[in-house]
C-alpha positions as CSV (number, residue, x, y, z in Angstrom):
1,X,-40.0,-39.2,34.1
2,X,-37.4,-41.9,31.6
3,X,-40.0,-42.7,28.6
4,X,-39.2,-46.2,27.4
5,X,-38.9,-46.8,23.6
6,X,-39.2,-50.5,22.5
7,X,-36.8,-51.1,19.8
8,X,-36.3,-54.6,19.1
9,X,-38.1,-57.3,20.5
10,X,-37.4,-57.6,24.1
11,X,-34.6,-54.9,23.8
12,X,-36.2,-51.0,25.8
13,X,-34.1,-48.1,25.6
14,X,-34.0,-44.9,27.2
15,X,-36.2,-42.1,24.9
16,X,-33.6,-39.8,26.2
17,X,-30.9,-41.5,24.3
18,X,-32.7,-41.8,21.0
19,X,-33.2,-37.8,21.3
20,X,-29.4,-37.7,21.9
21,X,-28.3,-40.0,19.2
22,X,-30.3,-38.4,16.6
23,X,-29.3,-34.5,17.8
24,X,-25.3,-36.5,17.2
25,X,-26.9,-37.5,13.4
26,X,-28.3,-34.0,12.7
27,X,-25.2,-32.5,14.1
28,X,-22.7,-34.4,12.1
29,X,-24.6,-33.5,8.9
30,X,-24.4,-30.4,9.6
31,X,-21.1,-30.3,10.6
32,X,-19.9,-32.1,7.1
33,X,-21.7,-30.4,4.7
34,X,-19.7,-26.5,6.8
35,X,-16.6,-28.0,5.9
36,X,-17.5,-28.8,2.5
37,X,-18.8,-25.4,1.9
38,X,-15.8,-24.0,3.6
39,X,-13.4,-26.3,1.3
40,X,-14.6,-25.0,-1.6
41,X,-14.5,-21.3,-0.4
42,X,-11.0,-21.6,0.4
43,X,-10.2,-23.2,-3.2
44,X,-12.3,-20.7,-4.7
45,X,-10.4,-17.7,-2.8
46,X,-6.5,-19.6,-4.1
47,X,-8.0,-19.2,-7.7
48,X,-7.4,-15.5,-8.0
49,X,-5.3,-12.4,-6.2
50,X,-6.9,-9.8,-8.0
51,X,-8.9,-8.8,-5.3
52,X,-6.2,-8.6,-2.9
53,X,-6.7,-4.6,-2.1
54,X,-3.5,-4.1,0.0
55,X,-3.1,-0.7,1.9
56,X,0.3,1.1,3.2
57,X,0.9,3.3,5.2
58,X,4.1,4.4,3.7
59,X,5.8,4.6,0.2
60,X,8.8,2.6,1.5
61,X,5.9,-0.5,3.0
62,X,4.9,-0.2,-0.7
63,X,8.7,-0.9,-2.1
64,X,8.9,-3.3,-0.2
65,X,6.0,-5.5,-1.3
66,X,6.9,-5.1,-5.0
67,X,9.1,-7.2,-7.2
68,X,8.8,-5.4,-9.8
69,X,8.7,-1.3,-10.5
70,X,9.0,-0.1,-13.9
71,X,8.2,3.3,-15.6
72,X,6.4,3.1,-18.7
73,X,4.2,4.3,-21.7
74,X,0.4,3.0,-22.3
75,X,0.3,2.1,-25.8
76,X,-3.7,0.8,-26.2
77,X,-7.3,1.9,-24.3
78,X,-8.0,-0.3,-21.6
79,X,-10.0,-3.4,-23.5
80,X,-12.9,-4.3,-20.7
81,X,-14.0,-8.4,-20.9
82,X,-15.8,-10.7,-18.5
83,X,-14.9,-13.2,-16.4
84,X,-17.1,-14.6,-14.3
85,X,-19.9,-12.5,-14.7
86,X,-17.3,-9.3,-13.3
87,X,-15.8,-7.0,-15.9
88,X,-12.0,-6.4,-16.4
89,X,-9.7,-4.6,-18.4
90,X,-6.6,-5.4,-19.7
91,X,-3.9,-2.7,-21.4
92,X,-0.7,-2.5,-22.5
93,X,2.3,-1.0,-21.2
94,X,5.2,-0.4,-23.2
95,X,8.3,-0.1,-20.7
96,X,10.4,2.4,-21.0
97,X,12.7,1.6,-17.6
98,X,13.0,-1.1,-15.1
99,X,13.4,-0.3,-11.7
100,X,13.3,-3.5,-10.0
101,X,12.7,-6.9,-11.4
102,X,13.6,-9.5,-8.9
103,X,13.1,-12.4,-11.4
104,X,15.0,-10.5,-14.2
105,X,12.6,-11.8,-16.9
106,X,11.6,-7.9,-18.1
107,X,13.2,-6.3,-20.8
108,X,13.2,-2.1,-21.1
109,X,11.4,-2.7,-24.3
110,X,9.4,-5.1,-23.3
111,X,5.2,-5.2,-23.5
112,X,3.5,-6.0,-20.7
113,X,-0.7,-6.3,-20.1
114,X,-1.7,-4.6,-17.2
115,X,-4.9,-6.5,-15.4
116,X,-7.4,-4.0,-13.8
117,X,-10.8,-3.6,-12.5
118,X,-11.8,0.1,-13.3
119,X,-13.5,0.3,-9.5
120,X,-12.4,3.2,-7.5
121,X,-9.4,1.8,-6.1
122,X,-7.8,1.2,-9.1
123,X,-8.2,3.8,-11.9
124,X,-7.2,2.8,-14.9
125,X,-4.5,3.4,-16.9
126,X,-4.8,5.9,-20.6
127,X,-3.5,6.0,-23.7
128,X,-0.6,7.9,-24.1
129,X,0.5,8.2,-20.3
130,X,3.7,7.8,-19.4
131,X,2.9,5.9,-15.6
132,X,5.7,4.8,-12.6
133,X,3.7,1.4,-11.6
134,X,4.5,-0.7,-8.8
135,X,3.7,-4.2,-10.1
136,X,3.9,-8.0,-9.4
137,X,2.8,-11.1,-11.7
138,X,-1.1,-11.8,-11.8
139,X,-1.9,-15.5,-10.7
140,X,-5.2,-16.8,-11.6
141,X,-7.8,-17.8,-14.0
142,X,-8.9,-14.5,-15.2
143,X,-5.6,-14.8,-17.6
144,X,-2.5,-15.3,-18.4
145,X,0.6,-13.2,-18.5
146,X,-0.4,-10.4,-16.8
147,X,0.3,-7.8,-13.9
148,X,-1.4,-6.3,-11.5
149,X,-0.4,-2.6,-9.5
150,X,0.6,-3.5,-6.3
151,X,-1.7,-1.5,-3.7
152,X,-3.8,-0.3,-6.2
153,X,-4.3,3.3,-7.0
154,X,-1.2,3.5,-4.4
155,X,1.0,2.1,-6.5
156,X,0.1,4.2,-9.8
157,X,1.3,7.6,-10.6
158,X,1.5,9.5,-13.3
159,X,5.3,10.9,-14.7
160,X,5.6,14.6,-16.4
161,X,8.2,15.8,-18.7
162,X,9.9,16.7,-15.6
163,X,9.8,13.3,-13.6
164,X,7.1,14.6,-11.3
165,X,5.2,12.1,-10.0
166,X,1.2,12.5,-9.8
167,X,-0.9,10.1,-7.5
168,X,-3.7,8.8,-9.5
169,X,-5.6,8.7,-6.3
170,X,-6.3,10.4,-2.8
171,X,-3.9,8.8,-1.0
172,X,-0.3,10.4,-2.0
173,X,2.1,7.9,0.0
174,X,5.4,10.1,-1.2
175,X,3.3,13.1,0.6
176,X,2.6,11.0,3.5
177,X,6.1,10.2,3.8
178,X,8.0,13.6,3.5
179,X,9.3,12.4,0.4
180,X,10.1,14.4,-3.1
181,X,8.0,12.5,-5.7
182,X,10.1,12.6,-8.2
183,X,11.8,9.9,-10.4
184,X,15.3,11.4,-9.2
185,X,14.7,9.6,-5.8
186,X,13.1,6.5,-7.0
187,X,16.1,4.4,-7.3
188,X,18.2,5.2,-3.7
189,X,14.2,4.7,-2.5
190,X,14.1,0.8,-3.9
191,X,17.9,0.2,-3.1
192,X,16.9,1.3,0.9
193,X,14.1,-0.6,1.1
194,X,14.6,-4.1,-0.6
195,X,11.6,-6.0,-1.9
196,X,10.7,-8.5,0.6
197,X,8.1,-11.6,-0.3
198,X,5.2,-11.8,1.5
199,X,4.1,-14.8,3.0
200,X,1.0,-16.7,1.5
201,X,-1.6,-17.6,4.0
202,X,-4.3,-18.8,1.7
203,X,-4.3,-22.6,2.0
204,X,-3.3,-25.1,-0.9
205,X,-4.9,-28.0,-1.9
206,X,-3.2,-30.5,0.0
207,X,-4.0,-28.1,3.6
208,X,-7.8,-28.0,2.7
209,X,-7.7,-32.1,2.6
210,X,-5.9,-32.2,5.8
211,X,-8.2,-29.7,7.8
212,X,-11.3,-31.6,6.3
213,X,-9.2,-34.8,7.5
214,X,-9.1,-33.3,11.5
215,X,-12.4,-32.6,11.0
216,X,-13.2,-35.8,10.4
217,X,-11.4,-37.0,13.3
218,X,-12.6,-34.6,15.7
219,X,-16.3,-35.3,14.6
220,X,-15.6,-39.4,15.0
221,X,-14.2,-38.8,18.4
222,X,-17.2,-36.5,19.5
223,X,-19.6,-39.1,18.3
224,X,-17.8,-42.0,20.1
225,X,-17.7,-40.2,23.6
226,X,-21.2,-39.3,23.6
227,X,-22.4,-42.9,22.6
């Protein structure tokens, strides 16, 4: 049976229509306010890398992925503060040798503050340990100046007197791949497996506007062909 609605004087239109049109309304509210929620997710997620817990396989997957290895001495107890209602901790390294430094802006006496979260991924660093880290530059709000061990507890090992190298955690990637861990092979290790940069996929500012532009578009567009 068609229902009838009267909606101007002498004008009747279809109830099924009015039903239609104001699913379209409810839909396109809905529709806006996911991509503004998803906007701000995405700009929230470019504000920080820390969380970034990246996972090899292989030592030489970890050379690979970091511009920077250097072999140094913790000179301070890891200082915890909050950010955001999540605790870090921040430490410094005094380097003793740089391995690789693909921007050239370390110095071997250089002091450097190591960026950690103390969760069981990432152990942190002590005083007085002499640690091989595999490093790259911190970007986000949490501070400035920083580093952060590439991989995590992957990319931290202690040194001995020797030039042993100890995995602070479980997974042992020289062990995994047959390799001696010892400082002696660190450098023919970086030299045969070159640092390569990893491409960014989280989106920047200007990517977020377009998508919410298509969005847009393709919403218009729906609306149009069901009217």
């Amino acid at each position: 049976m068609v229902v009838l609605e009267k909606i101007d004087e002498g004008e009747w239109i279809d109830g099924r229509d009015l039903v239609k049109k104001w699913m379209i309304g409810v839909l396109s509210i809905v529709v806006v306010a996911g991509y503004i929620m998803f906007s701000e997710m995405l700009k929230e997620e470019n504000t920080s890398d820390l969380a970034v817990t990246e996972s090899f396989r292989h030592i030489d997957d970890l050379a690979t992925r970091s511009p920077i290895v250097i072999v140094g001495k913790v000179s301070s107890v890891p200082k915890p503060f909050t950010h955001q209602s999540v605790t870090f901790f921040e430490s410094y390294i005094q380097v003793e040798r740089v391995y690789r430094d693909v921007s050239h802006e370390l110095q071997q006496t250089a002091t450097i503050t190591l960026l950690q979260n103390d969760m069981e991924e990432d152990p942190l660093v002590k005083r007085g340990e002499t640690v091989l880290l595999y490093l790259q530059r911190y970007e986000g709000p949490v501070m400035e100046n920083a580093y952060r061990i590439v991989g995590l507890q992957q990319g931290h090992f202690k040194v001995n007197r020797t030039g042993t190298l100890t995995s602070v955690g479980e997974s042992n990637l020289y062990q995994k791949s047959g390799l001696s861990a010892n400082l002696s092979k660190l450098e023919t290790l970086l030299k045969d497996h070159p640092y390569v940069e990893e491409k960014n996929d989280v989106m920047t500012d200007e990517e977020i506007e377009a998508f919410n532009e298509n969005e847009k578009r393709l919403l218009e567009e729906s609306q149009q062909h069901n009217e």
